[in-house]
C-alpha positions as CSV (number, residue, x, y, z in Angstrom):
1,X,-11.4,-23.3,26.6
2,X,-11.2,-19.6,25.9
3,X,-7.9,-18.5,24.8
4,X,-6.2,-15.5,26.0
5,X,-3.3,-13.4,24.7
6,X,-1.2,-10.3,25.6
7,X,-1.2,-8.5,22.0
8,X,-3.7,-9.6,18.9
9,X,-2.8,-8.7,15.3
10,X,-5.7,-9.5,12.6
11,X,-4.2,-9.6,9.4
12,X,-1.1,-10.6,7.7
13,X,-0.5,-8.2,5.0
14,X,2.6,-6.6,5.0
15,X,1.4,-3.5,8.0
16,X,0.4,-6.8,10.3
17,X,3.0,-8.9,9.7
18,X,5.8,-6.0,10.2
19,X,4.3,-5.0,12.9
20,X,3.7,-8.1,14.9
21,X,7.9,-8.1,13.9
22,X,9.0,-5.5,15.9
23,X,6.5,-6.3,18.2
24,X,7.9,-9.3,19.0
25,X,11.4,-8.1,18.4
26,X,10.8,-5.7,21.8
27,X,10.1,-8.5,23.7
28,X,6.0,-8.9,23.5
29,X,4.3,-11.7,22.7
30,X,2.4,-10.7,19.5
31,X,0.0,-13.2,17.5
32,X,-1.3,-13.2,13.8
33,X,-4.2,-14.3,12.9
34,X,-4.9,-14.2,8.9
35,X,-8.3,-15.3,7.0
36,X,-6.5,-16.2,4.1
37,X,-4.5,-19.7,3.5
38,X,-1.2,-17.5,2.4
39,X,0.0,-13.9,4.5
40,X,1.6,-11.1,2.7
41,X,-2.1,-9.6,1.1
42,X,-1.5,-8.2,-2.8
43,X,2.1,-9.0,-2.2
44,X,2.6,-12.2,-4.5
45,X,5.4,-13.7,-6.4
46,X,5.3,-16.5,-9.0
47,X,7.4,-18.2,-11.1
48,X,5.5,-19.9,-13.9
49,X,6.9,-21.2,-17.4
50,X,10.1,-19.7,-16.7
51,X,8.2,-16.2,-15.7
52,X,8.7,-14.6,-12.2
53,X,5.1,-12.7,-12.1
54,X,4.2,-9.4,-9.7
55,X,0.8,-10.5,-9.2
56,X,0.5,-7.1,-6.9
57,X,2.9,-4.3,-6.4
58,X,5.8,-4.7,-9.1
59,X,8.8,-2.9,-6.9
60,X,8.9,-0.5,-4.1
61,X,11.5,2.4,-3.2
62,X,13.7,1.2,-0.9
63,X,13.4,3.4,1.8
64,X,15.8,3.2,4.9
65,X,13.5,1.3,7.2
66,X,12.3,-0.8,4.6
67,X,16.4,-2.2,4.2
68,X,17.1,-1.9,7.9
69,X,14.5,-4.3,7.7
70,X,15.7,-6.8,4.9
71,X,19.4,-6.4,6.9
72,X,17.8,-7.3,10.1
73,X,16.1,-10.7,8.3
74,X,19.1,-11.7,6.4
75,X,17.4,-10.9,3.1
76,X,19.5,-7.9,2.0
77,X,21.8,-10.0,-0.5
78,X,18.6,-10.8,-2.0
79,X,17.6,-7.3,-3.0
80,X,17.9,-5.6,-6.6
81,X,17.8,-2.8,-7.9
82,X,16.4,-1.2,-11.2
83,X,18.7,0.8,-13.6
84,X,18.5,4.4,-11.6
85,X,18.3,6.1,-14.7
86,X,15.7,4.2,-16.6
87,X,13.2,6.4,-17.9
88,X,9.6,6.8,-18.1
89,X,7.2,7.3,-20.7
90,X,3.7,8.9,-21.6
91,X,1.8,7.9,-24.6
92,X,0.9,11.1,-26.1
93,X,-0.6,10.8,-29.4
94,X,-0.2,7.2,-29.7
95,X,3.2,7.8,-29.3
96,X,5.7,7.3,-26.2
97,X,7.6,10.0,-25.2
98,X,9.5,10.4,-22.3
99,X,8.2,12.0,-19.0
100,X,9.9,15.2,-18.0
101,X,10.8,14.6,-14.5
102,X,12.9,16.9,-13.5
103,X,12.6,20.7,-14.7
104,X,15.5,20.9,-17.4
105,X,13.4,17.9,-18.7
106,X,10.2,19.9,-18.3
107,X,11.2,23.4,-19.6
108,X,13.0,21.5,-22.4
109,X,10.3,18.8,-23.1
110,X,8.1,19.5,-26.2
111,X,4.7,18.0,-25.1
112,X,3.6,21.1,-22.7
113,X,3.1,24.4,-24.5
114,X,4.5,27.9,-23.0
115,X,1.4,28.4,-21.6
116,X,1.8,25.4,-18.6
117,X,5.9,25.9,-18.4
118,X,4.9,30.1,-17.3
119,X,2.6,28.7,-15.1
120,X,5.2,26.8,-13.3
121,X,7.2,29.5,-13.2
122,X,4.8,31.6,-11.9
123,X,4.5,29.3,-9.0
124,X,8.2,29.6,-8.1
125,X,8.0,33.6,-8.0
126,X,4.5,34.1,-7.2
127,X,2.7,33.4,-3.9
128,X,-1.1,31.3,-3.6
129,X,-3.0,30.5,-0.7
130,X,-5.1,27.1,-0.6
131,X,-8.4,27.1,-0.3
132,X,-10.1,26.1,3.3
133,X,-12.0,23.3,2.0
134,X,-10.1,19.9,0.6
135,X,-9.3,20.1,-3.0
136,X,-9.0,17.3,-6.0
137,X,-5.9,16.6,-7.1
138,X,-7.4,17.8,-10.3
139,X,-8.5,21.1,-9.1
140,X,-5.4,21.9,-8.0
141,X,-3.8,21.5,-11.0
142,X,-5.9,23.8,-12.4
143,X,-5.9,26.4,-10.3
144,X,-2.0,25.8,-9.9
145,X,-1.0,25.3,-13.7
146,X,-3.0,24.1,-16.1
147,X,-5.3,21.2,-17.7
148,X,-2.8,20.6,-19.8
149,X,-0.5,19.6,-16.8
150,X,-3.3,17.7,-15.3
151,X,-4.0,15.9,-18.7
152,X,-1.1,14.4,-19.8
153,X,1.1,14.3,-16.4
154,X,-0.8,14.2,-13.4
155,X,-3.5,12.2,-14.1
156,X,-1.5,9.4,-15.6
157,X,1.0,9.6,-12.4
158,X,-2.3,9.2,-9.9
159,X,-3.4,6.3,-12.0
160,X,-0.2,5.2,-11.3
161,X,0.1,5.4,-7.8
162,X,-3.4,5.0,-6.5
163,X,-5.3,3.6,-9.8
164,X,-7.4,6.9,-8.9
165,X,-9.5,9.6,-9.8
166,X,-7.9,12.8,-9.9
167,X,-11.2,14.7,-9.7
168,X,-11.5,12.5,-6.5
169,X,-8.6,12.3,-5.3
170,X,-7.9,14.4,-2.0
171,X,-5.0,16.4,-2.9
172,X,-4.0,16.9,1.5
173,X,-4.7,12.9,1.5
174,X,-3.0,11.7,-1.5
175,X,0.0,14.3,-1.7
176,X,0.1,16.2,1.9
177,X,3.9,17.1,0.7
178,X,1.9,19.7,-2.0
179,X,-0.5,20.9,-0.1
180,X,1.7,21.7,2.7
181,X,4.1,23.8,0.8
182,X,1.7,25.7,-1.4
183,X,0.3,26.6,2.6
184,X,3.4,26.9,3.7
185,X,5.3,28.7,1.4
186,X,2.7,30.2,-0.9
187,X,4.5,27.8,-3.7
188,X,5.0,24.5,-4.0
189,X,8.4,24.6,-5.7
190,X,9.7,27.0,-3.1
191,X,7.9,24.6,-0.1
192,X,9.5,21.5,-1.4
193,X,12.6,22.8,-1.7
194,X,12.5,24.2,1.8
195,X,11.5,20.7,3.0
196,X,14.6,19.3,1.3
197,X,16.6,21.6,3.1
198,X,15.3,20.7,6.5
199,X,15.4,17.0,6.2
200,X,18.2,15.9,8.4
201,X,21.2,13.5,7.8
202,X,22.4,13.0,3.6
203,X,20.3,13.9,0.7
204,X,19.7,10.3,-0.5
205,X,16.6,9.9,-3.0
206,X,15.3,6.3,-2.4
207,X,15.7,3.5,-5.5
208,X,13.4,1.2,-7.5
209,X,14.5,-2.2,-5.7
210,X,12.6,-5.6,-5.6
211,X,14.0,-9.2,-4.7
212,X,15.8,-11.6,-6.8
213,X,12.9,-13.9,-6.3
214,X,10.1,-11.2,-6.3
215,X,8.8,-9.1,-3.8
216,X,7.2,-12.0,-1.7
217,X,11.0,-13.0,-0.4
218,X,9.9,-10.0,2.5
219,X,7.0,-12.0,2.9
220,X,8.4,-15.5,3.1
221,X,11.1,-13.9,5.6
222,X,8.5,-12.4,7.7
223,X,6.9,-15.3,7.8
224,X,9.8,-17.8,9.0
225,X,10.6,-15.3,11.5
226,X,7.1,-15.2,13.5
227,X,7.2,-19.1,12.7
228,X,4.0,-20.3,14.8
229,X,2.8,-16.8,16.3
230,X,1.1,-16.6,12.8
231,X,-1.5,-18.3,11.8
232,X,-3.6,-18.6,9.0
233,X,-7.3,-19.8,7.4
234,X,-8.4,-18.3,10.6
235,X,-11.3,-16.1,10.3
236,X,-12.1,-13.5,12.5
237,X,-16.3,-13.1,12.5
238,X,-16.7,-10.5,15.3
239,X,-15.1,-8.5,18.0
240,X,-16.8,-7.5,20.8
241,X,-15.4,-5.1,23.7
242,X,-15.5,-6.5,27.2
243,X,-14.3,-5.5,30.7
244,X,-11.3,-7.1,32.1
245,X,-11.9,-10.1,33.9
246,X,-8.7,-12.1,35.5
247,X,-8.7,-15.8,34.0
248,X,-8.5,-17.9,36.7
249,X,-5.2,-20.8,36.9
250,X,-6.0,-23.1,34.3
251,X,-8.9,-21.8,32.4
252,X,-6.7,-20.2,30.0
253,X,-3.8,-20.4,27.3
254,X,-2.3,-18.7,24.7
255,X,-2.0,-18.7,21.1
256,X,0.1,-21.0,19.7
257,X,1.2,-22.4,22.7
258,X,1.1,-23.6,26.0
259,X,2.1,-21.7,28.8
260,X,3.3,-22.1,32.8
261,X,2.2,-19.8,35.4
262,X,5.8,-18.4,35.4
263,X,5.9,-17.5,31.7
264,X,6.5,-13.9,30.6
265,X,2.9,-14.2,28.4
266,X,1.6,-16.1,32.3
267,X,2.8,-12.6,34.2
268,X,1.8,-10.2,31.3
269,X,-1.8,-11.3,31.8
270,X,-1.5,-11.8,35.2
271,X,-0.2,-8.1,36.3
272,X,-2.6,-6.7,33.7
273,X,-4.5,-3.6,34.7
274,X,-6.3,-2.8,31.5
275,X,-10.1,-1.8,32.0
276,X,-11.2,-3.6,29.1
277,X,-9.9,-6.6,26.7
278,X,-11.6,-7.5,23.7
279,X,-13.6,-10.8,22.9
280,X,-12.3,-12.1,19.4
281,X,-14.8,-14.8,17.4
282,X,-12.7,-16.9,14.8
283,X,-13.4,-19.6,12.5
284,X,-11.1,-22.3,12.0
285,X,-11.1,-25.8,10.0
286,X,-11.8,-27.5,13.2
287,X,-14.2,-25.1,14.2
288,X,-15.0,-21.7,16.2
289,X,-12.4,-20.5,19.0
290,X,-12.9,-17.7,21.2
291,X,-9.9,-15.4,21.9
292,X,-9.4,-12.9,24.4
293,X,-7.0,-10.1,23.6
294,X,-5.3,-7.4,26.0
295,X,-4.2,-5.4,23.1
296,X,-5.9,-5.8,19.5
297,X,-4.2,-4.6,16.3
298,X,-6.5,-4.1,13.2
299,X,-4.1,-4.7,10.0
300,X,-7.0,-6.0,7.6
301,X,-9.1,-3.5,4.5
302,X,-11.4,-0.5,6.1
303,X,-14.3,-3.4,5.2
304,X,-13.6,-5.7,6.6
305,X,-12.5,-3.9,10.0
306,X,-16.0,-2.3,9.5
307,X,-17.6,-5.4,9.3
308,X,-16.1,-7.2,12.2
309,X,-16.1,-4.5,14.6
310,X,-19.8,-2.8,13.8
311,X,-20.6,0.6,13.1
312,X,-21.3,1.5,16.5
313,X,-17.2,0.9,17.4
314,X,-16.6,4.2,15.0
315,X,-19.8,5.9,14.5
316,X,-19.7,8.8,16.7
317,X,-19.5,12.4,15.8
318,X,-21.3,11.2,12.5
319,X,-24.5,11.8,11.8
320,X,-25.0,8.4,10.1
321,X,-24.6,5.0,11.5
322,X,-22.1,4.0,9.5
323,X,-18.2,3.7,10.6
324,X,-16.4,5.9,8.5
325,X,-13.8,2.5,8.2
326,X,-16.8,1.6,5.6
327,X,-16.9,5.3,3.4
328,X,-13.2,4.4,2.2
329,X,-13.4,3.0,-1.2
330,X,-11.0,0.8,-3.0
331,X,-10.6,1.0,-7.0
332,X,-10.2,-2.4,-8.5
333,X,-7.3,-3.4,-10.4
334,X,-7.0,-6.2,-13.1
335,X,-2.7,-7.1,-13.4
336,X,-2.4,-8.8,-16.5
337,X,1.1,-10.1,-17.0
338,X,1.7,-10.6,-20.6
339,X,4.8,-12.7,-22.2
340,X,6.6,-12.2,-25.8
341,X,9.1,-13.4,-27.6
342,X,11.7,-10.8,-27.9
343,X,12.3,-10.8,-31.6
344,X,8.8,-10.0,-31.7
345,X,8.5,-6.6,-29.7
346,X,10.5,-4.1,-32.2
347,X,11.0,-1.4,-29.1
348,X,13.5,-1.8,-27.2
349,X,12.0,-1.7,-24.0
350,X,14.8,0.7,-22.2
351,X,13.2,2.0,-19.6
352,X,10.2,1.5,-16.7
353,X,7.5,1.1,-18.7
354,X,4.9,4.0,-19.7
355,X,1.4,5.2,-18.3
356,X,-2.0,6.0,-20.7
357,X,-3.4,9.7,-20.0
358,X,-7.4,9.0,-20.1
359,X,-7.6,11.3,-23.3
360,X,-5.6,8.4,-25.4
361,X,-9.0,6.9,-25.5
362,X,-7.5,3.4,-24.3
363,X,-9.0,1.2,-21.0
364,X,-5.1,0.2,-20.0
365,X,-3.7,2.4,-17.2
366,X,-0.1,1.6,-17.9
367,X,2.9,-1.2,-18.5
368,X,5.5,-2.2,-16.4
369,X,8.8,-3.9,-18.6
370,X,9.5,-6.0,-15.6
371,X,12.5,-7.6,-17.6
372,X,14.6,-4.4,-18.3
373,X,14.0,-3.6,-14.5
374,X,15.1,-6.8,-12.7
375,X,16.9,-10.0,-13.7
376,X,15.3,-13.2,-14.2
377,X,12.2,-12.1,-14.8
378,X,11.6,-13.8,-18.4
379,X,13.4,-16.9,-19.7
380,X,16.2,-15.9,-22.5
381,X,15.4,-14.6,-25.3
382,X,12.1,-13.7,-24.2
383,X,10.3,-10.4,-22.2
384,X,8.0,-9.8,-19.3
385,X,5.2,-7.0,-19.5
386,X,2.9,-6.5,-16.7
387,X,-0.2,-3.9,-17.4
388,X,-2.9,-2.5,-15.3
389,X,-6.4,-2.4,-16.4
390,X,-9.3,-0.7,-14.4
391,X,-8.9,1.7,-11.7
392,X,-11.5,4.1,-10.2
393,X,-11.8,5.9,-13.6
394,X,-13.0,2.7,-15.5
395,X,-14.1,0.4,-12.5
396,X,-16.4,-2.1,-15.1
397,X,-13.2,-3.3,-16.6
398,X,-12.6,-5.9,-14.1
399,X,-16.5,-7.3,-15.1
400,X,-14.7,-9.0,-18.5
401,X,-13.6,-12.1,-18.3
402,X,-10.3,-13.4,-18.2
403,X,-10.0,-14.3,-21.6
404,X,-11.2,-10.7,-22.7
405,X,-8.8,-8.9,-20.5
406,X,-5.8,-9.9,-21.7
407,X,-6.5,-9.6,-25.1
408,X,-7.8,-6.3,-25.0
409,X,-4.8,-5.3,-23.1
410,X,-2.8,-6.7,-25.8
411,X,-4.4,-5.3,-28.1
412,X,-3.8,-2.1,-26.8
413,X,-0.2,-2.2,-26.1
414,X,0.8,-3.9,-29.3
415,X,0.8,-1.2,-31.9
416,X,2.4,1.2,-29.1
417,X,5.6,-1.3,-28.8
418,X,5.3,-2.4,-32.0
419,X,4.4,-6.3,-30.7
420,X,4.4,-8.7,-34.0
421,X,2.3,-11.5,-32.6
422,X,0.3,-13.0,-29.8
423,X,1.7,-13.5,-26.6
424,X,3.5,-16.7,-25.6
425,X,2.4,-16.3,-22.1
426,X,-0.3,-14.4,-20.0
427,X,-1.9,-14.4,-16.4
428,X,-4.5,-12.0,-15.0
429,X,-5.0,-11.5,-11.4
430,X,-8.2,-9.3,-10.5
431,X,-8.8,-7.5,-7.3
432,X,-11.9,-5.8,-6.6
433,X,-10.8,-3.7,-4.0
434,X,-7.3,-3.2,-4.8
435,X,-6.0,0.0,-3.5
436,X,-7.6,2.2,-0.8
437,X,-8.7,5.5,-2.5
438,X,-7.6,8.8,-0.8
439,X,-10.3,10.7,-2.1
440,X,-11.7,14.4,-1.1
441,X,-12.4,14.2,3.0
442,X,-10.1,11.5,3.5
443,X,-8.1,13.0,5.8
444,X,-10.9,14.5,8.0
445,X,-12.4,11.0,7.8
446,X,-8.9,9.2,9.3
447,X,-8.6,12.2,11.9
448,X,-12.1,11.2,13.1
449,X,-10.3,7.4,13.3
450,X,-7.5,8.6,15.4
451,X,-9.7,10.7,17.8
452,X,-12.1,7.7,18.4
453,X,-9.1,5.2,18.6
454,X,-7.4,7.1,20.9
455,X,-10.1,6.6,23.9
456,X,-9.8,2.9,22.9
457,X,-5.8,2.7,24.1
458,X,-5.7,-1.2,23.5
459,X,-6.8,-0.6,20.1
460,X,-4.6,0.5,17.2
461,X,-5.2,0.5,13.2
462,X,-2.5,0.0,10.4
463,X,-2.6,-0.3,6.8
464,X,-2.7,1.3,3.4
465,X,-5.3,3.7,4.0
466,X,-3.6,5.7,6.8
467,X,-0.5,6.9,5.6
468,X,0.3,6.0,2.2
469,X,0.0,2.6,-0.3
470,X,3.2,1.9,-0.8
471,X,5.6,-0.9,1.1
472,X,7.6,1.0,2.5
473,X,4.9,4.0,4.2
474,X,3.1,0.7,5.7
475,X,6.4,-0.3,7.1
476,X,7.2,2.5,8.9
477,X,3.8,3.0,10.2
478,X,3.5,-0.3,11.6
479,X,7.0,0.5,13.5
480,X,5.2,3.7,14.7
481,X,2.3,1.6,15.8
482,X,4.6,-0.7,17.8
483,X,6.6,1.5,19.2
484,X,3.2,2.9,20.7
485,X,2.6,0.0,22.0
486,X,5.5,-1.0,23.6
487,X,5.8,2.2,25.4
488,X,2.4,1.8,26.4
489,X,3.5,-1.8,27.9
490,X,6.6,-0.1,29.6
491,X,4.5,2.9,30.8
492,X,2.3,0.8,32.7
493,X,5.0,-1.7,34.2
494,X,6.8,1.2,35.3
495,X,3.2,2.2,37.2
């Protein structure tokens, strides 16, 4: 028996399941379907030995749909919030110093010579144009400021962000803000301060915030909330476009659960007037199911989309037969989560944590003091460190072992935080395609996505890779993608 649903979502990462949310919270009957055994993606918390580990992202800004959000799932007693003013740091020299964030720090700091602070001031006075063709992250720097800037400061903040490349990394992609005032304003200062101004309601900068039991509490209420509308250990192994055919009275069902004839998911498929649905192929424990979709939402990796749609889905206005889903990469990411005694760590880990510039010579991108940011993350009288090793600048890392990994990376760290002896604790948790990279033609590649998509109206994408990695950028593009759809929904009721 073929089963047959209003609105599809394929993957339960944070895009799908927030999506399938306010989906669901219009009114439409929205299913999940997830290939792994757990949702929420890279999003993981876990307590072990006393140890609450980020096995993925290790806090996000909490941005004003992002709270609406925990508000509307009852979750917002739960959130925390780091120390605003905790600092950062750079290892410079094999030493930490802070990172000049703001431009007192800057002018005042002592790592960039006179040569990089006039540059900066040359970009508030002076006027540039951008060139016609996408630009590195690194190139702009360059041309901007200086090497300098991109050496210590830049490049340490993309490894940060994205785990990139900044001779890769699209600068329009990664950092459109930049790029759009240098364009618009012939300076970036004077751009991003004329942004500011224009922003509507109160100037509120968003804080470092996480939950008291780890990120995955957004999950886990995500989860409860679409109860059996997800499901998961369901592959999907192909999609396939198809014209509309009308089931006929008691060939079909939906997801999850039976239906009667007079059901709102009974007179959504019966009134529909869509041209074509699309034929979804799943594996399950029990075996393979058909489904038939009226609407499909992609949430998984560009790969995998690539894989289960085929090439020719995306392939046109490319000379190659390749969907340009498939020409994103992803930089892999090793977190390694490292536990001391605090009598034996001599700093005094006030602050966020640091990042490595390449030029230190070291293979760790950064550390994360995930116990002077949030409570209960390490059992008294002990801290929590959390490192990331790899990225697209050193992508055999993740090809040691797991044994290796850790104590390289605590190797590394040690003599910067003055650690007197071996951990008491440690996890690592690899991903080979961690983060989507936003690298140069990135945003001419997800243009080409949007113009193809957009002839497909019952299809829509979401994820990392369209409008920014972090939580709270995939939050509000999957309410932008519902929204779409709903007035889609209403637009053709109203016909």
């Amino acid at each position: 028996m073929t089963t047959r649903v209003p609105i599809l979502i394929i993957g339960a990462g944070i895009s799908g399941l927030a999506c399938a949310y306010y989906l669901r919270k219009s009114g439409l009957d929205a299913q999940v379907l997830e290939a792994a055994p757990r949702p929420g993606g890279v999003i993981r918390s876990e307590r072990r030995d006393g140890f609450l580990l980020e096995l993925g992202p290790q806090s996000f800004s909490g941005t004003p749909q992002l709270l609406e959000l925990s508000r509307d799932l009852g979750i917002q007693n739960e959130l925390v919030e780091a120390p605003p003013r905790a600092p950062r740091f750079l290892l410079i020299n094999g030493q930490l110093k802070p990172a000049p964030l703001s431009p007192p720090a800057f002018f005042a700091s002592s790592l960039f010579s006179a040569k990089t602070k006039f540059s900066v001031l040359r970009d508030l006075f002076g006027r540039t144009t951008p060139p016609a063709d996408d630009e590195s992250a690194a190139a702009f720097t360059r041309r901007k400021f200086s090497a300098e800037l991109l050496d210590k400061l830049i490049g340490p903040f993309v490894s940060g962000i994205y785990a990139g490349d900044p001779e890769k990394l699209s600068l329009r992609a990664a950092f459109p803000q930049l790029h759009e005032a240098e364009r618009t304003a012939g300076s970036v200062i004077r751009g991003m301060m004329r942004a500011a101004k224009s922003k509507p309601g109160p100037k509120q900068r968003p804080t470092l915030q996480s939950f008291r039991e780890g990120n995955e509490t957004l999950i886990k209420a995500l989860t409860a909330n679409l109860g059996p509308a997800l499901r998961c250990g369901v592959e999907v192994t192909a999609i396939q476009k198809c014209s509309n055919e009308k089931p006929q009275a008691g060939q079909t069902k939906s997801l999850g659960e039976d239906r009667g004839p007079n059901s709102v998911g009974a007179r959504f498929i019966a009134s529909s007037e869509l041209a074509e649905v699309f034929t979804v192929i799943v594996k399950t424990a029990s075996g393979a199911e058909t489904i038939v979709a009226e609407r499909l939402v992609l949430a998984v990796p560009t790969y995998v989309a690539a894989k289960i749609l085929g090439a020719e889905t995306f392939s046109r206005d490319i000379s190659s037969n390749v969907s340009p889903l498939a020409e994103i990469e992803y930089a892999p990411i090793a977190v390694v989560s490292l536990g001391y005694k605090q009598q034996d760590v001599a700093h005094s880990l006030e602050g966020f944590g640091f990042l490595i510039p390449r030029s230190e010579g070291l293979r760790t991108l950064g550390s994360v003091w995930n116990s002077s940011l949030f409570p209960g993350r390490a059992p008294q009288g002990s801290v929590l460190l959390t490192s990331f090793f790899g990225g697209a600048t050193d992508p055999q890392a993740i090809s040691l072992s797991t044994e290796e990994i850790p104590a390289l990376v605590h190797r590394e760290i040690g003599p910067i935080l003055s650690i007197r002896s071996q951990p008491i604790f440690s996890n690592v948790q690899i991903y080979e395609r961690a983060l989507p990279q936003y690298n140069l033609g990135h945003a001419a590649r997800i243009a080409n996505l949007d113009r193809q998509s957009s002839s497909l109206l019952n299809l829509k994408l979401v994820g990392n890779y369209l409008r920014g990695p972090a939580i709270g950028a995939c939050i509000d593009q999957a309410l932008a993608v519902a929204e779409e759809i709903r007035s889609g929904v209403a637009a053709r009721g109203s016909g």
